[in-house]
RODO-687920 format. One line per 4 residues: number of its first residue (from 1); for each residue x, y, z of N, C-alpha, C. Coordinates in steps of 0.1 Angstrom, whole numbers, plus 5000, padded with zeros to 4 digits. Layout:
# RODO-687920
NUM) X,Y,Z,X,Y,Z,X,Y,Z ~ ...
# end
This chain:
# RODO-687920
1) 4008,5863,6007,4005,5864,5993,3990,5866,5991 ~ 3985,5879,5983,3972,5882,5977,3970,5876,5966 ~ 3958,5873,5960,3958,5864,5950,3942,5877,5947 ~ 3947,5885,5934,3931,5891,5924,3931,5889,5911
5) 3920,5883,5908,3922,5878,5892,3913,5895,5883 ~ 3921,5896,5873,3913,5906,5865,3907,5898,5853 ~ 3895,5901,5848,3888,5895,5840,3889,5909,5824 ~ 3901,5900,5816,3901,5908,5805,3893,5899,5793
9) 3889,5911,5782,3883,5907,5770,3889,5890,5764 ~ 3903,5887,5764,3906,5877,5758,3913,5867,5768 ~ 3912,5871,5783,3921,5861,5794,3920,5868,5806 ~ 3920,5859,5818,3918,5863,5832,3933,5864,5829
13) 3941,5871,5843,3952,5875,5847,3953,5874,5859 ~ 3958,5865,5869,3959,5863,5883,3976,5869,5890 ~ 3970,5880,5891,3979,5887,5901,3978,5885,5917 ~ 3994,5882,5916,3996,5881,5929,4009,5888,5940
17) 4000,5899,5951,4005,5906,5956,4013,5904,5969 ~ 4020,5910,5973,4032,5908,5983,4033,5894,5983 ~ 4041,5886,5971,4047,5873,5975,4061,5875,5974 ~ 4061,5859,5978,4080,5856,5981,4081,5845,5968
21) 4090,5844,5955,4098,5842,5953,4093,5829,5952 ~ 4098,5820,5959,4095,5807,5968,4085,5803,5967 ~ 4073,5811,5965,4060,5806,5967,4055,5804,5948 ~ 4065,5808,5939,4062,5806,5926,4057,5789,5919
25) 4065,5779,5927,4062,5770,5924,4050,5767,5925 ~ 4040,5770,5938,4024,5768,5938,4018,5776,5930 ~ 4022,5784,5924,4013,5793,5915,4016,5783,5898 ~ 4028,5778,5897,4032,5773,5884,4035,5759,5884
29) 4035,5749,5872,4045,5737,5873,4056,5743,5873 ~ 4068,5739,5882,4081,5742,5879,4089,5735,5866 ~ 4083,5718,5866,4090,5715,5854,4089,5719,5843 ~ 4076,5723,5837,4070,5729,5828,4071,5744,5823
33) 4082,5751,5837,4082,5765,5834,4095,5769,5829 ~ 4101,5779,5821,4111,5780,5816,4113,5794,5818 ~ 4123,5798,5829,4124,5812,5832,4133,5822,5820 ~ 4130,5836,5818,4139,5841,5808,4137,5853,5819
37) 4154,5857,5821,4160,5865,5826,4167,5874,5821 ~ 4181,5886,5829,4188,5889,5824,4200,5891,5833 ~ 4214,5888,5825,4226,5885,5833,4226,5895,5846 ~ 4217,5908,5845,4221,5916,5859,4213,5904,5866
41) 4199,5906,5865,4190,5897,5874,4195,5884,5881 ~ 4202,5879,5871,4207,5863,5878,4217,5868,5884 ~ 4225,5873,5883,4235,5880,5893,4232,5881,5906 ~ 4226,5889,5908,4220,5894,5921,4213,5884,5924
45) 4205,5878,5920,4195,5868,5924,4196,5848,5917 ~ 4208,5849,5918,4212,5836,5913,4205,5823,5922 ~ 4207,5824,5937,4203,5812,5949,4191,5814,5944 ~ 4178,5824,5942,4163,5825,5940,4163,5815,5930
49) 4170,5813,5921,4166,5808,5908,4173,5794,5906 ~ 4179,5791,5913,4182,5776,5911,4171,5765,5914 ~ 4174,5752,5908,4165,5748,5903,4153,5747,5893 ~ 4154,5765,5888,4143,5764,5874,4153,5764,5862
53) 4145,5759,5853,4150,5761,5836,4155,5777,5833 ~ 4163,5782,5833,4165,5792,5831,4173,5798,5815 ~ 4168,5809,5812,4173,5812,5798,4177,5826,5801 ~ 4190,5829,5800,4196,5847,5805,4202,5849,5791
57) 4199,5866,5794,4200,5872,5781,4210,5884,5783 ~ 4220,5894,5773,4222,5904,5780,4213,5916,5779 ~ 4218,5920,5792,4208,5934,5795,4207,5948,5791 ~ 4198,5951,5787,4199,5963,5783,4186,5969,5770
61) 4178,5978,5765,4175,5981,5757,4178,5978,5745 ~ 4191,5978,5745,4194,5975,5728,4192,5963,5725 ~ 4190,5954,5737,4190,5939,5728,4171,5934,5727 ~ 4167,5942,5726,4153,5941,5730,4146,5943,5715
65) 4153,5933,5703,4153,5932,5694,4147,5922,5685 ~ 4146,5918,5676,4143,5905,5666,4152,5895,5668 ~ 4166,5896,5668,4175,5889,5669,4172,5882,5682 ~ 4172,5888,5693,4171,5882,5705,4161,5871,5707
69) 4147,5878,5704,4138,5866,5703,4138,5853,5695 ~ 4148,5856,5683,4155,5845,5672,4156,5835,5677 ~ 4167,5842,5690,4179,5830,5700,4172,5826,5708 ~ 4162,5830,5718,4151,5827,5723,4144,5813,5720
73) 4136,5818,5707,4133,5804,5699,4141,5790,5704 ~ 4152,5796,5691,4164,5785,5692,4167,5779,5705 ~ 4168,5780,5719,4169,5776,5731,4159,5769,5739 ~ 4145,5777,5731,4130,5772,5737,4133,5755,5728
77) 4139,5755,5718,4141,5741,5706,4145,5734,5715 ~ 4157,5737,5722,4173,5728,5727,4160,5723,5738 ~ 4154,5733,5745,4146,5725,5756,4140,5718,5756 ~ 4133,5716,5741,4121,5710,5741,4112,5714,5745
81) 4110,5725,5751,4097,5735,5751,4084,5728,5744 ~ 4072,5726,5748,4058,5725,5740,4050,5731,5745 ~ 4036,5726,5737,4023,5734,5744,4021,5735,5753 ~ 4025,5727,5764,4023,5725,5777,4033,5737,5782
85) 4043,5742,5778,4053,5746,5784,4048,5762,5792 ~ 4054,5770,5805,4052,5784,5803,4063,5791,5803 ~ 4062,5802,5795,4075,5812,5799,4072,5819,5807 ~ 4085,5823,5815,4081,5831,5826,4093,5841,5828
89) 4087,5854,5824,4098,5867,5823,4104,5877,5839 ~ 4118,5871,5841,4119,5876,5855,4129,5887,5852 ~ 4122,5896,5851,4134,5906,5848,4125,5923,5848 ~ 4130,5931,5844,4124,5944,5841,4115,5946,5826
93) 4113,5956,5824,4104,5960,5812,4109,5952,5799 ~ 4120,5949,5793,4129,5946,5783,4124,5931,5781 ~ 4131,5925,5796,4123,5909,5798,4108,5906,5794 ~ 4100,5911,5807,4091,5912,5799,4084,5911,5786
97) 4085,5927,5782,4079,5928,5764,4084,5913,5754 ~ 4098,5908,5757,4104,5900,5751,4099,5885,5751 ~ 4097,5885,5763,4095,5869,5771,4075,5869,5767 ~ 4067,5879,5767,4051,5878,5761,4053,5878,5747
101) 4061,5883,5740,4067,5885,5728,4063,5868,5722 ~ 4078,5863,5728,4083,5852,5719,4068,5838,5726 ~ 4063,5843,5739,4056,5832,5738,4045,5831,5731 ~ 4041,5844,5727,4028,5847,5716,4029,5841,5703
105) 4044,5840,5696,4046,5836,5683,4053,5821,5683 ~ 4059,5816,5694,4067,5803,5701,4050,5790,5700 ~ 4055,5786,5684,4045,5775,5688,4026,5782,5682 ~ 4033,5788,5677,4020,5797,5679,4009,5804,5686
109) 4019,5801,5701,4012,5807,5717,4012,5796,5725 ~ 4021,5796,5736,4026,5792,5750,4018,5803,5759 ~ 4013,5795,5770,4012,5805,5779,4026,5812,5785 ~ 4020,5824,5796,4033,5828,5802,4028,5835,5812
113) 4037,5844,5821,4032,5850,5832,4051,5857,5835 ~ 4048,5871,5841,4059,5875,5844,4061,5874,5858 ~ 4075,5880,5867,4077,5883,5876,4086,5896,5872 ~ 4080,5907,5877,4088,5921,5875,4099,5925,5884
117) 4109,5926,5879,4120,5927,5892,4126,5944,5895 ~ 4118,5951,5886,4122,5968,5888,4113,5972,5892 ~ 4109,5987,5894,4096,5993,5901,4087,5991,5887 ~ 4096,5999,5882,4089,6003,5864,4080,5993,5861
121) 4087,5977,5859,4081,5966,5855,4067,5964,5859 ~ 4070,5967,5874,4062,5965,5883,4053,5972,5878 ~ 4048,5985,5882,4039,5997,5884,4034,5996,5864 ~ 4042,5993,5857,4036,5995,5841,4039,5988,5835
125) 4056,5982,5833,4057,5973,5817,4052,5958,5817 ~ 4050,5956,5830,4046,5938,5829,4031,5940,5826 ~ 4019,5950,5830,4009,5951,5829,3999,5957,5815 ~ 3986,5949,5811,3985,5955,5798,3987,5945,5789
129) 3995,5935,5788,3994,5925,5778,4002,5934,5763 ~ 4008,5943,5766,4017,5948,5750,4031,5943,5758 ~ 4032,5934,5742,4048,5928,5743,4048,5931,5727 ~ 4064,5935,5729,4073,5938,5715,4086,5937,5715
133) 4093,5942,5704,4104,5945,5705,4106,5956,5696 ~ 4120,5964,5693,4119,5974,5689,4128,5975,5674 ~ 4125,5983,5667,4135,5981,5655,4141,5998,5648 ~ 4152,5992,5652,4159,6008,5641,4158,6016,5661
137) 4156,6027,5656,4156,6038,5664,4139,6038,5666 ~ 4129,6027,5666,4118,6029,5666,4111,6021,5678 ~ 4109,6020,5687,4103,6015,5698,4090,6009,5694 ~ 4091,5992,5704,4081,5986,5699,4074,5984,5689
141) 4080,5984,5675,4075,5991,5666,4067,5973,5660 ~ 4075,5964,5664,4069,5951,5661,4060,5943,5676 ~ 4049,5933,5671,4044,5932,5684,4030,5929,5688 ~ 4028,5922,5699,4011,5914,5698,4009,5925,5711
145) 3998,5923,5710,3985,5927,5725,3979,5916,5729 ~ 3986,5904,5741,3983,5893,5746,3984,5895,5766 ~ 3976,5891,5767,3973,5893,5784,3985,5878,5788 ~ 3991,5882,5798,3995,5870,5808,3988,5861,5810
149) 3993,5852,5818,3985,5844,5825,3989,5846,5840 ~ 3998,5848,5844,4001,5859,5859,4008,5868,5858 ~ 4003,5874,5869,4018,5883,5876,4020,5879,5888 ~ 4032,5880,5892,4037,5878,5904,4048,5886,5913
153) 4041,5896,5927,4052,5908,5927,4056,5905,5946 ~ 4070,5901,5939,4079,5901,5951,4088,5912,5954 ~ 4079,5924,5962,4090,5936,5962,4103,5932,5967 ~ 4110,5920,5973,4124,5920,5978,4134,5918,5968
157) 4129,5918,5953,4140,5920,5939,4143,5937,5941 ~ 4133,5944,5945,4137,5958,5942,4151,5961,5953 ~ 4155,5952,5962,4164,5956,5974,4179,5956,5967 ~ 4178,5954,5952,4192,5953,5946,4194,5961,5937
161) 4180,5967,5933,4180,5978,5923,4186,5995,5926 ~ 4198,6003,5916,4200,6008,5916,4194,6024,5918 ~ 4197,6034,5926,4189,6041,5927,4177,6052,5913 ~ 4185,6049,5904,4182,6052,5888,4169,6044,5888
165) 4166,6036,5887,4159,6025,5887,4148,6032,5895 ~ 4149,6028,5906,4136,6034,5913,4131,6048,5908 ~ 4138,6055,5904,4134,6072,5898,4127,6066,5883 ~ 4133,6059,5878,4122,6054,5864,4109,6047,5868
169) 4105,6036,5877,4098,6035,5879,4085,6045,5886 ~ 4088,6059,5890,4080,6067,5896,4077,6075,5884 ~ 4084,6077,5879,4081,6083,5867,4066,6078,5859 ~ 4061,6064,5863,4049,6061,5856,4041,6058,5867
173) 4045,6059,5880,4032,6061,5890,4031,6076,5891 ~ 4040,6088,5887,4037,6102,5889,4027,6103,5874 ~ 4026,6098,5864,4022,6096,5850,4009,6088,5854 ~ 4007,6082,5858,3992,6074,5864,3985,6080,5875
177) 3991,6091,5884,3983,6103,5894,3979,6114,5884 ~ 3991,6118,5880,3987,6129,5869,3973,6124,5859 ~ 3972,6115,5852,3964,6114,5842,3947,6108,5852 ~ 3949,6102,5863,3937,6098,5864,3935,6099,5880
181) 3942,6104,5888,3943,6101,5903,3948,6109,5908 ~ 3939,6120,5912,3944,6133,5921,3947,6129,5934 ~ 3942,6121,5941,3943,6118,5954,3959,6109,5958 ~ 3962,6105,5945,3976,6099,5950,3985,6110,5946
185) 3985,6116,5939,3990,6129,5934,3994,6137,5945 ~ 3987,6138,5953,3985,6147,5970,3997,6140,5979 ~ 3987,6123,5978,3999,6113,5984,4012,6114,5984 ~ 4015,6114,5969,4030,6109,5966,4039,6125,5970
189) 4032,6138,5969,4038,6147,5970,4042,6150,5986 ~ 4035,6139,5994,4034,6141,6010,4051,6129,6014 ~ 4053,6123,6003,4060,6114,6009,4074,6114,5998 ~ 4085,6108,6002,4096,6113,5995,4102,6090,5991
193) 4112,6091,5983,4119,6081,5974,4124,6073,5987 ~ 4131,6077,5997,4136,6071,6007,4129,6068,6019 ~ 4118,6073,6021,4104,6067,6028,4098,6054,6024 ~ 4096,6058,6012,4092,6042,6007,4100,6032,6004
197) 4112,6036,6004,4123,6026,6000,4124,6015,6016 ~ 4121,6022,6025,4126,6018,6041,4110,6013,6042 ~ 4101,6015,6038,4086,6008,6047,4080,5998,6030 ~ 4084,5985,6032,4079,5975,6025,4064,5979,6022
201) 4057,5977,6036,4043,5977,6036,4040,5987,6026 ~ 4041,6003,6029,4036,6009,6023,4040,6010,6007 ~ 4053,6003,6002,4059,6001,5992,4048,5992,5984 ~ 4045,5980,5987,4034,5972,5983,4022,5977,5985
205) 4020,5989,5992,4003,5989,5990,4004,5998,5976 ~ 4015,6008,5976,4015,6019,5962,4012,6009,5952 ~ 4023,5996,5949,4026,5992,5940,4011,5986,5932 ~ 4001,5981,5942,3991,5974,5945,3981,5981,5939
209) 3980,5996,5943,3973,6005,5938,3975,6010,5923 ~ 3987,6010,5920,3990,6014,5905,3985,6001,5898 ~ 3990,5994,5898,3986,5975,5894,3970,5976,5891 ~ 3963,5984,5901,3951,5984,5900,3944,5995,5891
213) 3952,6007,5894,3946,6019,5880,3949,6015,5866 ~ 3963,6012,5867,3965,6005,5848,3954,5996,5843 ~ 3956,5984,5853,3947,5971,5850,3930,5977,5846 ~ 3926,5984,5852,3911,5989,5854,3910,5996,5841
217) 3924,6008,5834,3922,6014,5824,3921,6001,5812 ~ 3930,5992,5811,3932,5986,5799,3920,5976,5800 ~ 3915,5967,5811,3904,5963,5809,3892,5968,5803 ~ 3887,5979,5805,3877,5991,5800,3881,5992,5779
221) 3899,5990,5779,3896,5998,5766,3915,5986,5764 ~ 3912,5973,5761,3920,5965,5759,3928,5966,5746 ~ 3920,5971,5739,3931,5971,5727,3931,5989,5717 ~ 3936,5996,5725,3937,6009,5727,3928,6014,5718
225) 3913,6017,5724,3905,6023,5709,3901,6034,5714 ~ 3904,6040,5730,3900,6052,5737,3905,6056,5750 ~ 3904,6052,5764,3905,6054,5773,3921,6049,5774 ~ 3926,6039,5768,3939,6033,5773,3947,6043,5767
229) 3946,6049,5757,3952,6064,5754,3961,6072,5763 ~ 3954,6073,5769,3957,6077,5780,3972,6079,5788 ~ 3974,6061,5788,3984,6057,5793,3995,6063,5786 ~ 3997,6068,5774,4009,6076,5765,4011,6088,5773
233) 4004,6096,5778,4007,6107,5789,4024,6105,5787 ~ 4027,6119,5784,4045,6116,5783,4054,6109,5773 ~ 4049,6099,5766,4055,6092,5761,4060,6093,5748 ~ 4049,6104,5741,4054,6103,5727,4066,6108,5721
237) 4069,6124,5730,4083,6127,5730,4092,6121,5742 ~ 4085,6113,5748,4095,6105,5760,4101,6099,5748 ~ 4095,6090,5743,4099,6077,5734,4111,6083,5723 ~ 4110,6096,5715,4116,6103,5708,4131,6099,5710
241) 4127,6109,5725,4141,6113,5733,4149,6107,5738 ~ 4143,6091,5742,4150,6081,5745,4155,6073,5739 ~ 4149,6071,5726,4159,6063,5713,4173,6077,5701 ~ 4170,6083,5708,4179,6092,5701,4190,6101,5712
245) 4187,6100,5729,4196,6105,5734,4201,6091,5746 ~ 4213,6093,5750,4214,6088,5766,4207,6087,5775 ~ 4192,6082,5778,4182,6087,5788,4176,6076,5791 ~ 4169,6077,5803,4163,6061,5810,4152,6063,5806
249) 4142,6051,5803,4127,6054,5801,4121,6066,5809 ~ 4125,6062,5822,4118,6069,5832,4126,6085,5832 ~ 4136,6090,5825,4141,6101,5824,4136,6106,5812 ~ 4133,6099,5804,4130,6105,5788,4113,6108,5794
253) 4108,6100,5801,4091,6099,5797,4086,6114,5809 ~ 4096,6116,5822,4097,6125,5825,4096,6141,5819 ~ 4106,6140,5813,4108,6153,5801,4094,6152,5792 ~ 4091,6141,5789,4076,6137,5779,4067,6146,5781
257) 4067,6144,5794,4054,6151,5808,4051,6164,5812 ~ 4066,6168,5810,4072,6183,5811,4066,6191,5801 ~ 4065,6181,5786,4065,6193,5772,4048,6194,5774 ~ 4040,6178,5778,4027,6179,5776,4019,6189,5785
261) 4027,6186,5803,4022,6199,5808,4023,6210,5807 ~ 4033,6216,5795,4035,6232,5790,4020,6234,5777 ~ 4024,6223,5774,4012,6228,5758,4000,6227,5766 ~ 3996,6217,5779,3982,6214,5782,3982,6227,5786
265) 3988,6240,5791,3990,6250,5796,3987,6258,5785 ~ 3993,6260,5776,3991,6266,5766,3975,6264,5756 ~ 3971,6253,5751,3958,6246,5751,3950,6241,5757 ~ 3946,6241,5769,3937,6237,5776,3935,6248,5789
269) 3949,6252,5794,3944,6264,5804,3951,6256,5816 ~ 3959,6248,5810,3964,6238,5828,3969,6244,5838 ~ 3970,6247,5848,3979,6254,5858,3984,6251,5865 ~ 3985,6240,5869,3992,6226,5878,4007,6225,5871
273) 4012,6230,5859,4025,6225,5857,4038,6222,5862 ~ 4038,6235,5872,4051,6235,5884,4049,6230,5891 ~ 4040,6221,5898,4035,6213,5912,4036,6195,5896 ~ 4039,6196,5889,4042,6183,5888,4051,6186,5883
277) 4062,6190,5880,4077,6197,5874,4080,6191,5887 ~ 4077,6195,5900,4079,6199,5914,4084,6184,5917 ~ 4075,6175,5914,4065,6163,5920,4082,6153,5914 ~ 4082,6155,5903,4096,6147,5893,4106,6147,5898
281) 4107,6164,5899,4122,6165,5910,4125,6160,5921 ~ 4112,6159,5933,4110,6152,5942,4120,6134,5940 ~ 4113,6133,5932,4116,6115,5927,4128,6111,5919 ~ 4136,6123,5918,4152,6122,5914,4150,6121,5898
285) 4138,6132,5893,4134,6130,5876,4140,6142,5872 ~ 4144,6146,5858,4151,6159,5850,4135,6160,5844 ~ 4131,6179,5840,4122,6182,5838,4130,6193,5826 ~ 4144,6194,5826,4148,6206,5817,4161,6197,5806
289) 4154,6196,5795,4165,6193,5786,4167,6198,5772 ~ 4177,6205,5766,4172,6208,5749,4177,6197,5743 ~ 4171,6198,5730,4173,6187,5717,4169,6190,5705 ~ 4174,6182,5697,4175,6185,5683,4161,6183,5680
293) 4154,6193,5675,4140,6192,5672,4135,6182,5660 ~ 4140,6187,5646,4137,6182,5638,4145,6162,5638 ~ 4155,6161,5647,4158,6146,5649,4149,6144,5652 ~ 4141,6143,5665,4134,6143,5671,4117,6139,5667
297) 4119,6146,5659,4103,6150,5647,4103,6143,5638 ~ 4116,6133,5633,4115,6126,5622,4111,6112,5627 ~ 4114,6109,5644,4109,6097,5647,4094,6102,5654 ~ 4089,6110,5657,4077,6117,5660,4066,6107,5645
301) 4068,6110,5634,4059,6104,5621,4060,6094,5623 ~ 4065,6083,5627,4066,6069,5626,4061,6068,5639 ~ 4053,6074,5646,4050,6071,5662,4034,6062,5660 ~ 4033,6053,5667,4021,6046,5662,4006,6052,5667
305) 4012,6067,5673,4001,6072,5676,3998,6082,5666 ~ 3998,6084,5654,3995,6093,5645,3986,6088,5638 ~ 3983,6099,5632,3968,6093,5619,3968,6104,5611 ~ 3978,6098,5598,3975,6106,5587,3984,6119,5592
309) 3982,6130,5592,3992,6143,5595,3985,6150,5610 ~ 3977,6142,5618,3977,6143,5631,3984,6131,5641 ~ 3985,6141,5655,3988,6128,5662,3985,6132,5674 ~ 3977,6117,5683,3969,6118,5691,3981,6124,5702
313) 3978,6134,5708,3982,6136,5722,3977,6135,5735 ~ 3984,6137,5747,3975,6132,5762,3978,6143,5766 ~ 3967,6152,5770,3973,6165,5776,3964,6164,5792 ~ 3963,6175,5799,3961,6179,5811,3949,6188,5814
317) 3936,6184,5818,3929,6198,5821,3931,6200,5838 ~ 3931,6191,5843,3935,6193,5861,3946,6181,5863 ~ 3949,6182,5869,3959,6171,5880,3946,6157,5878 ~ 3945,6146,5875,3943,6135,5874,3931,6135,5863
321) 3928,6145,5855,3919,6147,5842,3929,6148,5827 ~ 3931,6133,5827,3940,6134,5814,3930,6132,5798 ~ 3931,6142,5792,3929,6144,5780,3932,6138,5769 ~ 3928,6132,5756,3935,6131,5743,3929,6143,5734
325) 3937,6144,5722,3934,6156,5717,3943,6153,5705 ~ 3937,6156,5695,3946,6155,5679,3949,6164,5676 ~ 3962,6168,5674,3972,6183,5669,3972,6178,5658 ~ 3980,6187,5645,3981,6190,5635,3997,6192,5641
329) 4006,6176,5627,4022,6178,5631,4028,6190,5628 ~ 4021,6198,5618,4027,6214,5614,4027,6219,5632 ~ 4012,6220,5635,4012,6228,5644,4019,6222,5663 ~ 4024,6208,5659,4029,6202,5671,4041,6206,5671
333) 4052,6207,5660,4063,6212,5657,4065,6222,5658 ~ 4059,6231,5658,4057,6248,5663,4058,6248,5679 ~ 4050,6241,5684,4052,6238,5699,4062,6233,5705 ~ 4066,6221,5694,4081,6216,5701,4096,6227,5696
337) 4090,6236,5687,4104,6240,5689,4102,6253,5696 ~ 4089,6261,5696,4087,6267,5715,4095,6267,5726 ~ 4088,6250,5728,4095,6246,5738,4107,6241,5742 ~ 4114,6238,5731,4131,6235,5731,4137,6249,5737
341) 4128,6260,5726,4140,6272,5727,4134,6280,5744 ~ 4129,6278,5750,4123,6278,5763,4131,6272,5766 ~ 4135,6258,5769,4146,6249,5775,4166,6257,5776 ~ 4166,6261,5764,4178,6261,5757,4180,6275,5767
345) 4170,6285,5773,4173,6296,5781,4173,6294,5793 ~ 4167,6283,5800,4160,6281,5819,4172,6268,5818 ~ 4182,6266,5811,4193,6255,5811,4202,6259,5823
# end
């Protein structure tokens, strides 16, 4: 087990790399800790979790709601939960945002600390300190900016995860080469999904390294006023596309990546777009999908990255030089329906 503390604006964060499970009790009181899970998780991993307090939820996106954290509350009551207490979110991105969520407003603030049990969680949603939940067809639309008090990454949860799963979480390590790191960009294109699935070691050093480019961006710019921008690369029409179609984060934020490296192509002069089109496919990602434009555009205005009748975008001038840049929604919707009817022919 590695032990690196990051020193953020409002809280250290003690991350800790290649541990086992087992070794969570010395990082935490166990009596004190109150695990929130979800029914796949305890499934698979029920013997790991015996003996803690445990609170399971069902799984899935849609429950990643108000309601949920309601019940949450209500359960943190039955325990007796107090100030002393910590939550501790063992699950994927959903867990997470939910479990920083309810300890932020639980009491008025509980500490907490996650353990990420998907790649995704891993490499982006447990990292950053944004916990929410989502309302309507509107993602994270409710929600604090609070740092952990750990992380804790035991790649042996990934040994149960579906192969879907691992293609979403590359999706935000190809999204973190692309925007700021040409040199893993090179990397990841040198190595394939089933290489790293079979070598632990090198699985943990990637994971280690992404842990470390997020962490580095959000410390710099903690409560998104510049640089952490960034991190949206993909997401705005990722996010669209995924509350309005059948799609995985990691399949929606893919396609995200697709439209941004066409426009950065069109606006900025990018020419890298087929070597990361390339890069997605590699990692079992879709780069070609049509959609209903104006659906699409009507959750586009409610996007928390707008201002007024612009909205900040993340575009591309080279492979790991990610841009923001404010369009005009007239003239972004001219682009997205471009690009749809582009799609609707290379189908």
């Amino acid at each position: 087990m590695i032990k690196k503390t990051y020193k953020f604006s409002s809280a250290n964060v003690d991350v800790y790399f290649a541990a086992a499970f087992k070794q969570l009790n010395k990082v935490i009181d166990q009596k004190k800790a109150i695990l929130i899970t979800d029914e796949n998780v305890f499934k698979a991993h029920k013997s790991k979790l015996k003996g803690w307090n445990v609170i399971t939820l069902k799984a899935g996106e849609q429950f990643k709601i108000q309601p949920t954290a309601d019940a949450i509350v209500e359960q943190l009551i039955a325990f007796q939960a107090d100030r002393s207490s910590i939550l501790v979110g063992v699950g994927g991105g959903v867990i997470t945002d939910l479990t920083g969520y309810v300890a932020s407003i639980y009491m008025r603030g509980i500490q907490f600390g996650f353990v990420p049990t998907s790649l995704l969680a891993m490499v982006d949603a447990s990292i950053g300190g944004k916990n929410g939940v989502d309302v309507g067809e509107y993602k994270n639309m409710v929600g604090v900016i609070r740092q952990p008090s750990f992380l804790f990454y035991d790649s042996d949860f990934l040994s149960t995860l579906p192969e879907q799963e691992w293609s979403n979480g590359f999706a935000e390590i190809i999204k973190h080469a692309s925007i700021l790191d040409s040199a893993l960009f090179a990397r990841l294109a040198k190595m394939n999904l089933a290489q790293l699935q079979a070598d632990k070691k090198l699985l943990d050093l990637l994971i280690r390294k992404n842990v470390e480019i997020k962490s580095s961006v959000v410390k710099n710019d903690e409560f998104e006023k510049g640089d952490r921008r960034l991190l949206n690369f993909g997401h705005t029409l990722g996010h669209a596309l995924e509350t309005q179609y059948e799609l995985s984060h990691g399949q929606a934020i893919a396609l995200g990546m697709v439209f941004a490296c066409w426009l950065s192509n069109k606006l900025l002069g990018f020419k890298s777009e087929l070597d990361v089109e390339q890069l997605l496919v590699q990692y079992g990602l879709p780069t070609r999908a049509a959609f209903d434009v104006n659906r699409v555009f009507e959750i586009f205005k409610m996007d928390k990255k707008r201002t007024t009748k612009n909205m900040r975008f993340v575009l591309l001038s080279a492979i790991g030089k990610g841009r923001v840049v404010e369009l005009p929604l007239t003239e972004l919707k001219k682009h997205l329906v471009a690009f749809n009817r582009l799609n609707k022919t290379q189908k």
